[in-house]
Biopython code that builds the backbone (N, CA, C, O; Angstrom):
import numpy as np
from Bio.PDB.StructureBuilder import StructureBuilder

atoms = [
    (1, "UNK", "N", (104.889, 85.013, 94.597)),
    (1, "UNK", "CA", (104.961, 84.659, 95.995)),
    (1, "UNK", "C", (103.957, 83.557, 96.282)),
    (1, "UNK", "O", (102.942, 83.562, 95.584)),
    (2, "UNK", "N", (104.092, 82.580, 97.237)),
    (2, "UNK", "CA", (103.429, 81.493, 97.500)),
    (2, "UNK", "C", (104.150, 81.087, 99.149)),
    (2, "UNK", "O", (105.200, 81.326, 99.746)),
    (3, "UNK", "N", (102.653, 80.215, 99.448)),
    (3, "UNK", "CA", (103.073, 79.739, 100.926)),
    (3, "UNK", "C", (104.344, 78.925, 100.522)),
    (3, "UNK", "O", (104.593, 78.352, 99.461)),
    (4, "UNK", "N", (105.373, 79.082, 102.134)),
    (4, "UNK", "CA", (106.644, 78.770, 102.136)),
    (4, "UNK", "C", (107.876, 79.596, 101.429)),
    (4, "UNK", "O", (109.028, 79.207, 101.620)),
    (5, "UNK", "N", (107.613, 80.737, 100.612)),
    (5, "UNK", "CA", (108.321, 80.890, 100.557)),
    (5, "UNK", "C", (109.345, 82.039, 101.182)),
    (5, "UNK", "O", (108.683, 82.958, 101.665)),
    (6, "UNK", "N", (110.777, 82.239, 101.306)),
    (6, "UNK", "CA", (111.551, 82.563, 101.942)),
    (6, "UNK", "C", (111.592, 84.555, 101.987)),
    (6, "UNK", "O", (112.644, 84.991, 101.518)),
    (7, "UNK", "N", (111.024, 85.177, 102.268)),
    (7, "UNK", "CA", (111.447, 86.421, 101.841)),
    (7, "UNK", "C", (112.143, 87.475, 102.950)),
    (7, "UNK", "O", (112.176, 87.139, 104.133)),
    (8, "UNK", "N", (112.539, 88.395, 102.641)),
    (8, "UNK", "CA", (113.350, 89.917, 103.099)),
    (8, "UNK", "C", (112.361, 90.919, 103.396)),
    (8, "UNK", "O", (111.381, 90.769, 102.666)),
    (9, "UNK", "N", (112.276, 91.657, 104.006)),
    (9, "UNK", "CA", (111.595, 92.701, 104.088)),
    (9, "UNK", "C", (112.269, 93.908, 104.160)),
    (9, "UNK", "O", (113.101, 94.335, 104.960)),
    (10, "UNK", "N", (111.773, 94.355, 103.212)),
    (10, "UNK", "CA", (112.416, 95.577, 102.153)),
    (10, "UNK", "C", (112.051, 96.819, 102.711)),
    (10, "UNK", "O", (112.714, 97.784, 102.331)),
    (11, "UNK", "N", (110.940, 97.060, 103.712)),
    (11, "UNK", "CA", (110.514, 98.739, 103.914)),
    (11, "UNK", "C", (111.154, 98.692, 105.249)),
    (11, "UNK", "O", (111.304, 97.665, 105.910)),
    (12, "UNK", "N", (111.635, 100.260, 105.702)),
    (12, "UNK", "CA", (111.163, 100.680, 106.915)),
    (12, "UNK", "C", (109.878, 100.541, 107.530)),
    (12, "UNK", "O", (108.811, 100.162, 107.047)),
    (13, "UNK", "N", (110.209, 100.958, 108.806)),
    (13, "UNK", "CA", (108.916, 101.434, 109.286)),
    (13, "UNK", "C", (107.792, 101.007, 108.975)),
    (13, "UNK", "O", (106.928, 101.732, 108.483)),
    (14, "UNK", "N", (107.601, 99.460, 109.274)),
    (14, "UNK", "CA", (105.923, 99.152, 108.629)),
    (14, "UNK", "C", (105.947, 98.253, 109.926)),
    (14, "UNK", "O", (105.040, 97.431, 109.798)),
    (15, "UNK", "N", (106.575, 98.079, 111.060)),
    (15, "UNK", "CA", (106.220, 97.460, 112.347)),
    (15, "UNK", "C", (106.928, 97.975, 113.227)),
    (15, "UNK", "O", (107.972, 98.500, 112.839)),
    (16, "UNK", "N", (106.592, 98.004, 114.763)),
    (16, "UNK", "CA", (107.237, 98.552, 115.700)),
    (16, "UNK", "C", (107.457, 97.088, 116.516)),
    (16, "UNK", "O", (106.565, 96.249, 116.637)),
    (17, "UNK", "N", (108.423, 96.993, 116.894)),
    (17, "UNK", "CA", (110.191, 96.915, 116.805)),
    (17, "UNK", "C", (110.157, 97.018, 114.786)),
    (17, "UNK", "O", (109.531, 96.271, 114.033)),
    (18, "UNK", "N", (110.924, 98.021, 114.464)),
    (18, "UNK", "CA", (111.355, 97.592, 112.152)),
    (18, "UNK", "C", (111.718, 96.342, 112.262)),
    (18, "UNK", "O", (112.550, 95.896, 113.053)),
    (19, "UNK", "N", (111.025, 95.688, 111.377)),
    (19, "UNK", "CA", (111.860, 94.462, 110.620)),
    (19, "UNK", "C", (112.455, 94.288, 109.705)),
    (19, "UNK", "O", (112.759, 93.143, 109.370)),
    (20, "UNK", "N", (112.816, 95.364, 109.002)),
    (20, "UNK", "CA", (113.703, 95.781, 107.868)),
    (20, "UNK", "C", (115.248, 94.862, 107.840)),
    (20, "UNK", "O", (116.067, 94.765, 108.754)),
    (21, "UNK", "N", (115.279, 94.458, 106.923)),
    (21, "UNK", "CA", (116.323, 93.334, 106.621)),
    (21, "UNK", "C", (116.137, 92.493, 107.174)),
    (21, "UNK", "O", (117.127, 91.776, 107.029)),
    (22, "UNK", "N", (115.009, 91.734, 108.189)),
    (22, "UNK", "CA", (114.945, 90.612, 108.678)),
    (22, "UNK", "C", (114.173, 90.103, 107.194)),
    (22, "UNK", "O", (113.851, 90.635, 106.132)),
    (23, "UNK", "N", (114.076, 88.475, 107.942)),
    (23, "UNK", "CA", (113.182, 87.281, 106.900)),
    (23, "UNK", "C", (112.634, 86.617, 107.566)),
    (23, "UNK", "O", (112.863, 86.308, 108.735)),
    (24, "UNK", "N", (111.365, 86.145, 106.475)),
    (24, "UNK", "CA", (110.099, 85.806, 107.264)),
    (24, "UNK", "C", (109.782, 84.595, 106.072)),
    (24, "UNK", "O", (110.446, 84.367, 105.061)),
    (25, "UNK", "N", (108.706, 83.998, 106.483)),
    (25, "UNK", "CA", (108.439, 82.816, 106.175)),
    (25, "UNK", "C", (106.831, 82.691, 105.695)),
    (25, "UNK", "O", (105.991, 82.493, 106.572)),
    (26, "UNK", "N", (106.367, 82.825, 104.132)),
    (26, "UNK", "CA", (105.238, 82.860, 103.920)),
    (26, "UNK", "C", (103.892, 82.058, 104.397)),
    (26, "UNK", "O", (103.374, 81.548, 103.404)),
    (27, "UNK", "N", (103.149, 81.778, 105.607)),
    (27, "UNK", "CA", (102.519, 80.993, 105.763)),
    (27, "UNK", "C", (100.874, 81.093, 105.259)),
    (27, "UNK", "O", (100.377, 80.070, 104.786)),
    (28, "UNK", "N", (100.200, 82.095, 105.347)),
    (28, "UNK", "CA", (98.533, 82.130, 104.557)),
    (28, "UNK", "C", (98.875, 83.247, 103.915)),
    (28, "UNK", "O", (99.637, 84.091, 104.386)),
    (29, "UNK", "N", (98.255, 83.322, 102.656)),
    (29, "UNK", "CA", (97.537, 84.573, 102.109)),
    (29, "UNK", "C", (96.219, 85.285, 102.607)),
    (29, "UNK", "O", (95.174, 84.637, 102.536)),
    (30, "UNK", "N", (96.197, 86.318, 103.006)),
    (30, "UNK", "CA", (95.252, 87.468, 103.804)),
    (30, "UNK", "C", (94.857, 88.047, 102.651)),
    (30, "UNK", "O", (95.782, 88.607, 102.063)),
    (31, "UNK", "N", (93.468, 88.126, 101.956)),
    (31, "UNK", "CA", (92.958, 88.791, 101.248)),
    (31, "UNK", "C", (91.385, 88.741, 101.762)),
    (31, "UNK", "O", (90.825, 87.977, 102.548)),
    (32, "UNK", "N", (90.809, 90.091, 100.845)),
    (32, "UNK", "CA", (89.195, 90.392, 101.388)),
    (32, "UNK", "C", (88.265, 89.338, 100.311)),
    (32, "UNK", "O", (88.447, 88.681, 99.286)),
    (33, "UNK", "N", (87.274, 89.626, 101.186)),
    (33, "UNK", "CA", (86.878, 88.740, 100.070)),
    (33, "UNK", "C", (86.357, 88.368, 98.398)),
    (33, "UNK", "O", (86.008, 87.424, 97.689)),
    (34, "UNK", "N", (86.599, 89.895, 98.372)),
    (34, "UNK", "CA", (86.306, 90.756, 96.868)),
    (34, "UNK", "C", (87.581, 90.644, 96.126)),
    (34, "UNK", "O", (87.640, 91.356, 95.124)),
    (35, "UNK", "N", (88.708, 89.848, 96.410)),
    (35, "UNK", "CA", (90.033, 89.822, 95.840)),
    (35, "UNK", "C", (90.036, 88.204, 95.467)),
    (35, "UNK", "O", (89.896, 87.162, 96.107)),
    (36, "UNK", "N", (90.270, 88.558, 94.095)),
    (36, "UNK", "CA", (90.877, 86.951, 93.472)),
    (36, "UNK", "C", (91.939, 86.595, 94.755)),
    (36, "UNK", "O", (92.450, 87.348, 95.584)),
    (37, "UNK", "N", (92.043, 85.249, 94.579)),
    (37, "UNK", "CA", (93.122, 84.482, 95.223)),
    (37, "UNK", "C", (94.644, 84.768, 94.618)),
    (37, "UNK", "O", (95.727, 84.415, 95.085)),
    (38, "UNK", "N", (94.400, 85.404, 93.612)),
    (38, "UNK", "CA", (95.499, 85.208, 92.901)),
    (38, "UNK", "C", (96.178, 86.947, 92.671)),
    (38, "UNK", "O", (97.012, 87.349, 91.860)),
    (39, "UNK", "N", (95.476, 87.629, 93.664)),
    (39, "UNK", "CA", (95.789, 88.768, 93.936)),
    (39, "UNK", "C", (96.302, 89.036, 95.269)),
    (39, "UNK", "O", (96.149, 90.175, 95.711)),
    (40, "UNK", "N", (96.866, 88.188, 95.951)),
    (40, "UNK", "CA", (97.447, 88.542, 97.129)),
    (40, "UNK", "C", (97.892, 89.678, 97.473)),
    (40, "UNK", "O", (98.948, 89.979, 96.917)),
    (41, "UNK", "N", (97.353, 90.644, 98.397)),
    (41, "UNK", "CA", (97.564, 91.709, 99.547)),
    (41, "UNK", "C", (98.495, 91.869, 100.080)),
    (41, "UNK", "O", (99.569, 92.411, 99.818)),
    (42, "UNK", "N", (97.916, 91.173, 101.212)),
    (42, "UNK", "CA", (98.628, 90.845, 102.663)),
    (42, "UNK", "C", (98.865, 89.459, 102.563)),
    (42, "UNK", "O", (98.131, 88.701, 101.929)),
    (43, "UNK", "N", (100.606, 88.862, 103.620)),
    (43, "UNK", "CA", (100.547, 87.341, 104.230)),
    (43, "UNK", "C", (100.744, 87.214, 105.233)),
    (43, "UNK", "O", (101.769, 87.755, 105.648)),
    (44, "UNK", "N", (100.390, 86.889, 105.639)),
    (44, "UNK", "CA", (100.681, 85.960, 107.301)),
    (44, "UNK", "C", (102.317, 85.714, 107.665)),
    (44, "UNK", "O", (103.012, 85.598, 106.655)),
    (45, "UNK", "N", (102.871, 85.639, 108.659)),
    (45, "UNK", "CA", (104.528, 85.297, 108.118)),
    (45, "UNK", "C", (104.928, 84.874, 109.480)),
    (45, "UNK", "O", (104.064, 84.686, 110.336)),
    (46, "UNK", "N", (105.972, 84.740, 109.689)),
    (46, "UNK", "CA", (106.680, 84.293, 110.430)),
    (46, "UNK", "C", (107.974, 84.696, 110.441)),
    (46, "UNK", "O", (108.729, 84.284, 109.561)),
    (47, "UNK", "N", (108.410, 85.524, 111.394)),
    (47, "UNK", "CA", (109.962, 86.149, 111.425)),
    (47, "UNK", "C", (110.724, 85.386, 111.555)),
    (47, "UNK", "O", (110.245, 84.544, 112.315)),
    (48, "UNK", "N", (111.683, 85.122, 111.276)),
    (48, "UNK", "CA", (112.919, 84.033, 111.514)),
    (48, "UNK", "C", (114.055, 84.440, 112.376)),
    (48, "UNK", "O", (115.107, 83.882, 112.690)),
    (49, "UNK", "N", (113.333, 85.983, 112.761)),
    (49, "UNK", "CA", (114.529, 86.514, 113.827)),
    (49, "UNK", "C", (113.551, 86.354, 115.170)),
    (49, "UNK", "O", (113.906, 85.620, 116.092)),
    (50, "UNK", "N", (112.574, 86.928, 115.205)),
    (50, "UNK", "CA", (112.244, 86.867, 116.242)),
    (50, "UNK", "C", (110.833, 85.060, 116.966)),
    (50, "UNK", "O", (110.547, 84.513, 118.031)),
    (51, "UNK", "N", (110.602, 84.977, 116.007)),
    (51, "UNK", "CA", (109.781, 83.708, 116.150)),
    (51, "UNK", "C", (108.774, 84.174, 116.051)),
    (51, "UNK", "O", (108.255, 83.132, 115.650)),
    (52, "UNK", "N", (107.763, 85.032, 116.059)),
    (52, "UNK", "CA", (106.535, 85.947, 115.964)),
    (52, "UNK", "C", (106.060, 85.798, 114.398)),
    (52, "UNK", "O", (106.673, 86.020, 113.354)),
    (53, "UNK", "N", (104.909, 85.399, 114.616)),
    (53, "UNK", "CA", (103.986, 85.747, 113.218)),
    (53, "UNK", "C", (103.663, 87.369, 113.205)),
    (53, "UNK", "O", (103.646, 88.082, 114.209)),
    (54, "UNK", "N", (103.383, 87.845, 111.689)),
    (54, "UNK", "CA", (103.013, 89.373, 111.289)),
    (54, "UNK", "C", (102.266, 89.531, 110.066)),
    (54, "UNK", "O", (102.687, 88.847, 109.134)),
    (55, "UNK", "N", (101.308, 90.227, 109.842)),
    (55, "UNK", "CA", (101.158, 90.439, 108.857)),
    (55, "UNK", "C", (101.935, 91.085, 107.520)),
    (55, "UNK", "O", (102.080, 92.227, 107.957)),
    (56, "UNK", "N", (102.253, 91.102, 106.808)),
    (56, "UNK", "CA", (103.497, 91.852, 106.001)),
    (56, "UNK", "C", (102.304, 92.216, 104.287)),
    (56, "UNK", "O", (101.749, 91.308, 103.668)),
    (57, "UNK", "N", (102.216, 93.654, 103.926)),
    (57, "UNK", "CA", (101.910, 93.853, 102.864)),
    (57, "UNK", "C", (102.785, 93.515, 101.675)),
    (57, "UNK", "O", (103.983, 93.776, 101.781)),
    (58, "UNK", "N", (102.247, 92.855, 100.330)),
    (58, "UNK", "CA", (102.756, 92.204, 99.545)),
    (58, "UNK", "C", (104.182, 93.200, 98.827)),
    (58, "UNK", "O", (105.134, 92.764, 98.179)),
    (59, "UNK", "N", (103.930, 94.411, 99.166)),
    (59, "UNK", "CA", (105.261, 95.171, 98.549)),
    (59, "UNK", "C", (106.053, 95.645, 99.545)),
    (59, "UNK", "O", (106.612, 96.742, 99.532)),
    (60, "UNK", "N", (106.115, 94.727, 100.520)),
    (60, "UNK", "CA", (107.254, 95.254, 102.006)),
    (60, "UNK", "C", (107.712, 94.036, 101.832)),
    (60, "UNK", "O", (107.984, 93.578, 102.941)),
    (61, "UNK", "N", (108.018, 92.997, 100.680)),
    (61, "UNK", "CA", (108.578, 92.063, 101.070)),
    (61, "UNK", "C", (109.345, 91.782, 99.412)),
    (61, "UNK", "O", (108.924, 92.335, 98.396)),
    (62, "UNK", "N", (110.519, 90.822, 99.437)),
    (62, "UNK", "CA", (111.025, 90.628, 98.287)),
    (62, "UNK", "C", (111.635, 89.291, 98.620)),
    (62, "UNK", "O", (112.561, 89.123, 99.414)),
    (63, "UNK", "N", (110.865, 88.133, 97.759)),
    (63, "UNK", "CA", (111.158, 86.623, 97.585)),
    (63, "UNK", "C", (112.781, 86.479, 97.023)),
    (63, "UNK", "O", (113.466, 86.627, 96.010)),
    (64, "UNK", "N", (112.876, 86.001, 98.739)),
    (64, "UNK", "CA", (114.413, 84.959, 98.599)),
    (64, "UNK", "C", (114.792, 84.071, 97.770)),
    (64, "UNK", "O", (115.569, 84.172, 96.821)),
    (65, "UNK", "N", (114.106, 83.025, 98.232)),
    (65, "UNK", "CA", (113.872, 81.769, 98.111)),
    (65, "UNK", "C", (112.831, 81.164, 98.226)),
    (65, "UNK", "O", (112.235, 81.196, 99.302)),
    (66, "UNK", "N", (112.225, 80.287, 96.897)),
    (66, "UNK", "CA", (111.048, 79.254, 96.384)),
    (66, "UNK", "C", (110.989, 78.187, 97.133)),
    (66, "UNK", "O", (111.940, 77.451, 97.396)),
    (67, "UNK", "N", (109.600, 78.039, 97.589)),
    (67, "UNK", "CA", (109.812, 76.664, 98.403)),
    (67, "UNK", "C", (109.761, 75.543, 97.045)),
    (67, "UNK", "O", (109.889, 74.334, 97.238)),
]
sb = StructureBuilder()
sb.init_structure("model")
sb.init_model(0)
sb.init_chain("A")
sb.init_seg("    ")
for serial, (resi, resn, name, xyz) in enumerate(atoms, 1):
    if name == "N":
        sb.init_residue(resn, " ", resi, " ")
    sb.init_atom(name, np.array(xyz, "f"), 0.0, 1.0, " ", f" {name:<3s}", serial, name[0])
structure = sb.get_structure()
């Protein structure tokens, strides 16, 4: 996973309104600061249904499409 790219969100129940089967749009990686960069967490996103940024944990999501 990397900024831009296209993904699905795969869980229930991990936001109120679900975004389950919507897609979102990778914009920052959210990690602490004790985490390689290259261990991404959490990203930043952008719904493509609703226009709203979210945070999304790295296994509630499954890459669409590569920017």
């Amino acid at each position: 996973m990397k900024v831009g790219d296209l993904c699905k969100v795969i869980k229930k129940r991990t936001h109120k309104p679900c975004q389950y089967g919507q897609h979102v749009v990778l914009l920052k990686a959210l990690n602490p600061l004790d985490i390689s960069p290259h261990e991404v967490i959490f990203w930043e996103t952008l719904n493509q249904t609703t226009g709203k940024w979210h945070h999304h944990h790295k296994d509630d999501l499954e890459v669409v499409s590569c920017k």
